[in-house]
N, C-alpha and C positions, 0 to 999 in steps of 0.2 A: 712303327709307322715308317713308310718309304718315306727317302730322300726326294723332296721336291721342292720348284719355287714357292717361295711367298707370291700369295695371288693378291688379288684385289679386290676384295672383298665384294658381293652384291647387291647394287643398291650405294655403293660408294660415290658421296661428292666431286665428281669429276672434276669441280673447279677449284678444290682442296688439295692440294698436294699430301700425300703421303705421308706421316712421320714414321720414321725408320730407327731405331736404336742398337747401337753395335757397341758389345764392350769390345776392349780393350787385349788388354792381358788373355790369351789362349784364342783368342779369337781370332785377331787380324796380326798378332805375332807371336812367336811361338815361345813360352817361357814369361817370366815378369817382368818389363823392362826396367822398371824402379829399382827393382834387388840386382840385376845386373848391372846397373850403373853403382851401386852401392859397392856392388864386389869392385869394381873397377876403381871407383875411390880406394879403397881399402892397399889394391894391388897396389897402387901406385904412390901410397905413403904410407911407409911401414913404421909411423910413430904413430898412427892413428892406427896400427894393428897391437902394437907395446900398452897403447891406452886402452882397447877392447880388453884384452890381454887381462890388464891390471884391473878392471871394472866386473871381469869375471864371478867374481864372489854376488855381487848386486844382482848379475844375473839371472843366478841360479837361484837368488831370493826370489824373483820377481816372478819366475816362471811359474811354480803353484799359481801362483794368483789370476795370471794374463798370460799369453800368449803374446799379447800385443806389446805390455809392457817393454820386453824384451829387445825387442826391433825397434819401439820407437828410441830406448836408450843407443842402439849402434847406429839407427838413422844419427840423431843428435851425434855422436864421434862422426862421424862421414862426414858430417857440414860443418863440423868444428869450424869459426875462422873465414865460413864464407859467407861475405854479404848477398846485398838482393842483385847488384849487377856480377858479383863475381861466379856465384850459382847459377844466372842466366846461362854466363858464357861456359862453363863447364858445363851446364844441360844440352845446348847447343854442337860444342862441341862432341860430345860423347852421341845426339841423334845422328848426329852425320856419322860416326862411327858405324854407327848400329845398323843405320839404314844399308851401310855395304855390304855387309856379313852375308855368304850365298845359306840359303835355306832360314834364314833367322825368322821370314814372314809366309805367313799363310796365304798361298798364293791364291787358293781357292776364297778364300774371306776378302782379300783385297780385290778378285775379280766382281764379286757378289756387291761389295760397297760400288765399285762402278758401277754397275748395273743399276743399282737402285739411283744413283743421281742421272745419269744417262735418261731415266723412266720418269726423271723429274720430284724424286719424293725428297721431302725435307729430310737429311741424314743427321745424326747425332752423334756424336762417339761420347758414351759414358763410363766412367773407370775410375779405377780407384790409383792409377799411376797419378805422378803430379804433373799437373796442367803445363806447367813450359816444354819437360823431357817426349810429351804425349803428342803433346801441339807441334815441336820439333821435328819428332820421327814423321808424323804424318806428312809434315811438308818438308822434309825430305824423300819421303814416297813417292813427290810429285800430288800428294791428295790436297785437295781446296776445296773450298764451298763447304768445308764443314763446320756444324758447332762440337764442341769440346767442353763437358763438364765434367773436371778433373779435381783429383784431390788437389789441396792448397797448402802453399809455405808461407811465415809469414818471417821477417828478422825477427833477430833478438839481440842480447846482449854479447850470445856466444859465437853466434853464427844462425842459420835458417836454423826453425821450427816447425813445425806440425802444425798447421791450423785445420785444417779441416780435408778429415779421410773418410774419401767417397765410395765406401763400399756399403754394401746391405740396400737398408731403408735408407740410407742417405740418397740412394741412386735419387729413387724416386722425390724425395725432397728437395735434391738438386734440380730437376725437372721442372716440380712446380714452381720451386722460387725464379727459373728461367721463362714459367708463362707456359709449358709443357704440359697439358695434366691429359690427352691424350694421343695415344698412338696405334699404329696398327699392325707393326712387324719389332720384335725385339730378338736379339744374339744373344747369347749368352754361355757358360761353358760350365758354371758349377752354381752351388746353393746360396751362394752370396747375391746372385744376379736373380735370385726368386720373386723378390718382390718384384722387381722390373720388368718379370717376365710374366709375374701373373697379371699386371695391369694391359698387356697386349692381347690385340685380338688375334693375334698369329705368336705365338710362342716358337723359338727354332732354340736347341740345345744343338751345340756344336761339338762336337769328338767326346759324347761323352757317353760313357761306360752304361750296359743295363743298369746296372743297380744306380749309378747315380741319377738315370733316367726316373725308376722304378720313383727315387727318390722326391725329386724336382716334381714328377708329374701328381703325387702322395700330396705334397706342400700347396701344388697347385688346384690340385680338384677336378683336374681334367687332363688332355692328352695333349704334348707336345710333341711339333716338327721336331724331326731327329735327322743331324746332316752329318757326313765325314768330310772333312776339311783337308787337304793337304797344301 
């Protein structure tokens, strides 16, 4: 299907603003911005690289079973030691980093989300990044007026935890428990963002491959906008 705008549907509430939903990750920056902050931890204390290192063996247990297991065990080393305002200020810090880097964001995505507030439609950023690093970059983008439902940290004993990661069905869960339950344009880049994208009346798959097209649109039951981003 050509690259085109999201319309407005016919017959649409003129005095309802739009809901717009835009992931995150491959969308409006290029790469993940959660794991490159993670590398960045990593880079910059290499006792927390000696303890990955050492936890090695756990690892490789864990991997049969989860994919996820994995990552969340080296999240946990990366926040070893940091509380809730000490995490802030290292998420903050590292957005401003990020936000400088020439080519790191999707200049075409970030024009697109303008557009949609400019037109007045309620914009959402939904992602599975964690809510302070996500909410950070955006405003350092200069972006406002947006809502943000992000994965969550909570403390613990050792340092920040995992509380709740907003990818899949969670998208859409997050939504509803935000008062969300419809919308009429959603972003998305791969099969994580499926549920999200089949609850929209405008489905957009962003830079993404026939086959994963093939795939998204299989899952969805019907045809999805197909856009190239740069």
């Amino acid at each position: 299907m050509p690259e085109r705008e999201a319309v407005m549907p016919v017959g649409a509430d003129a005095a309802s603003p739009r809901v717009v939903l835009f992931d995150f990750d491959g969308v409006l920056i290029r790469g993940d911005a959660f794991r490159l902050f993670m590398r960045e931890r990593y880079r910059r204390s290499p006792w927390r690289c000696a303890l990955a290192l050492l936890c090695s063996p756990l690892l490789l247990v864990q991997r049969p079973f989860s994919r996820r297991w994995p990552m969340y065990t080296l999240v946990r080393i990366a926040l070893l030691g940091l509380g809730e305002r000490r995490y802030q200020l290292a998420a903050n810090v590292f957005a401003t980093t990020l936000a400088r880097r020439p080519r790191q964001f999707c200049r075409d995505g970030l024009q697109a989300l303008r557009r949609h507030q400019l037109a007045g439609d309620r914009v959402l950023v939904v992602t599975g990044c964690e809510h302070a690093l996500a909410s950070g970059i955006l405003q350092q983008l200069g972006l406002t007026g947006l809502e943000v439902l992000a994965s969550q940290l909570r403390p613990g004993w050792f340092g920040m935890r995992l509380l709740r990661h907003n990818v899949g069905r969670r998208k859409v869960q997050s939504l509803t428990e935000h008062g969300v339950d419809v919308w009429q344009v959603a972003y998305g880049d791969s099969m994580y963002d499926a549920a999200m994208l089949a609850l929209a009346a405008e489905a957009v798959l962003v830079n993404g491959t026939p086959a994963l097209c093939k795939k998204v649109e299989k899952a969805l039951g019907r045809a999805v906008t197909r856009v190239e981003w740069f």
